[in-house]
N, C-alpha and C positions, 0 to 999 in steps of 0.2 A: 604913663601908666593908664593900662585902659581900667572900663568898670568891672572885669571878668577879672583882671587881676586882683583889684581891692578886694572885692568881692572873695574871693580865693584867699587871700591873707587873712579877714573875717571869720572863714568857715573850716581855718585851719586853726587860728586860735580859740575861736566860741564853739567850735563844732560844728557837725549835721543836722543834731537838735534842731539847729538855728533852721533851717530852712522849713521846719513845720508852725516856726513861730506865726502867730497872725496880728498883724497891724488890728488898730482902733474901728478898721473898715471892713476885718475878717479874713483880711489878702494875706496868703502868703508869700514869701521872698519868689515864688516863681509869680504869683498874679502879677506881683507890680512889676517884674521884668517884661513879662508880655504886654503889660500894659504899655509900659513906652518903648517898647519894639526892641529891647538890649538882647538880641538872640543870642551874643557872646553868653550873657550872663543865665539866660533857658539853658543855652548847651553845658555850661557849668554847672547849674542846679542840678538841672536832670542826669547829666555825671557823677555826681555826689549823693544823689541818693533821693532827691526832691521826688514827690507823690504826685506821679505825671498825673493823675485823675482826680487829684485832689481841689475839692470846692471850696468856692468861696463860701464864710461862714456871715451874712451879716448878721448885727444883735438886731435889727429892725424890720428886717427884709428877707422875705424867702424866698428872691433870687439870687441861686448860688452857682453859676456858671464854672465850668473847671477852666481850666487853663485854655485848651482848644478852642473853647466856644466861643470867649472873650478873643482870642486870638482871630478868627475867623470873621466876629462881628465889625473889628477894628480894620479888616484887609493887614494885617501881619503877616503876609505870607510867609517869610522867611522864617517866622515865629511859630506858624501853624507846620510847615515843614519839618523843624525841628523839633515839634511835641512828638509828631505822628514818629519821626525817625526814635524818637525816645520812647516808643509804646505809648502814647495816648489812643483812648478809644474813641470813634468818632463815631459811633453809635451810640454815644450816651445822652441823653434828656436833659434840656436844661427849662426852666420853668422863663416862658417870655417875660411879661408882663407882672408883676407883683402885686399892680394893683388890680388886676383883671379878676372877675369872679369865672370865668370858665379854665383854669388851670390850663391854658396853653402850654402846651413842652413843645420844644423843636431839638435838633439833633445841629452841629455843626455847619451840615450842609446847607439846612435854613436860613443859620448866623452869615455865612458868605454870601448867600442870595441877598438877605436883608443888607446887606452890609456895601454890595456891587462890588464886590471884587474877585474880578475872573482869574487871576493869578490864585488867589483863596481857594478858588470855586475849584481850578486847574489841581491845586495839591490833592485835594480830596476823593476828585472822581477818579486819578492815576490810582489811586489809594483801595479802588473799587466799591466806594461809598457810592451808593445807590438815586439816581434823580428821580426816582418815586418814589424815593420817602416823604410818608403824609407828616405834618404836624398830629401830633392828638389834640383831639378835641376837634379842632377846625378845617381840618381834611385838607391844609395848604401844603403844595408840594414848595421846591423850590422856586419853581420856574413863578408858581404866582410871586411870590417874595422879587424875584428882579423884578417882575414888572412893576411891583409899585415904591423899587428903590430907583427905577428909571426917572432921569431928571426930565421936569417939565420944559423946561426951557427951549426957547426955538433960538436958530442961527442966523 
């Protein structure tokens, strides 16, 4: 039995409700799938009725990444595939830093740059997402973002 079945047995007895419920941490049933890469379980939600755009809520923190952005920071490709196939928007702002006093937002494409994953990077720009989008605030495109998720290390 995979996790999209259980899952699916859950959301036929608890209902759709269930998918807008938020953990202790704000997440809802699509964060935490994104979060450990279960894209059965995205394709399920987002089948069902889950609020492809919908953020995270924390009680302490006012960074609330939607589904994509978290997807893109982690290199989920597969997971940020099937947001965009489900209607996520990849033009939307997610505030970086929480404890930053310049209110950084980056877009997605940022999160993949920061993130080094050209797979990521790959979904987004087929998608027509733009590589000259600035960050607000700090006028960082992506390309500065890889450079400084490039590793130091020599061979």
């Amino acid at each position: 039995v995979s996790n999209a079945e259980c899952a699916a047995l859950v959301l036929e007895r608890g209902g759709v409700e269930l998918l807008e419920e938020r953990n202790g941490h704000g997440s809802t049933p699509l964060h935490c799938a994104v979060k450990k890469g279960r894209v059965d379980c995205v394709r399920l939600y987002l089948k069902s009725g889950a609020a492809v755009d919908g953020r995270l809520k924390g009680k302490s923190s006012s960074y609330n990444p939607t589904p994509l952005y978290s997807a893109a920071i982690s290199g989920m490709s597969e997971c940020v595939r099937a947001l965009l196939d489900g209607g996520a928007d990849p033009e939307l702002l997610t505030k970086e830093n929480v404890h930053s006093k310049t209110n950084v937002e980056s877009k997605p494409i940022h999160a993949a740059a920061k993130g080094g994953s050209p797979d990521c990077i790959r979904e987004l720009l087929d998608r027509g997402v733009s590589v000259d989008s600035l960050c607000e605030a700090n006028g960082n495109t992506p390309l500065h973002y890889v450079v400084s998720s490039l590793s130091h290390s020599v061979a």
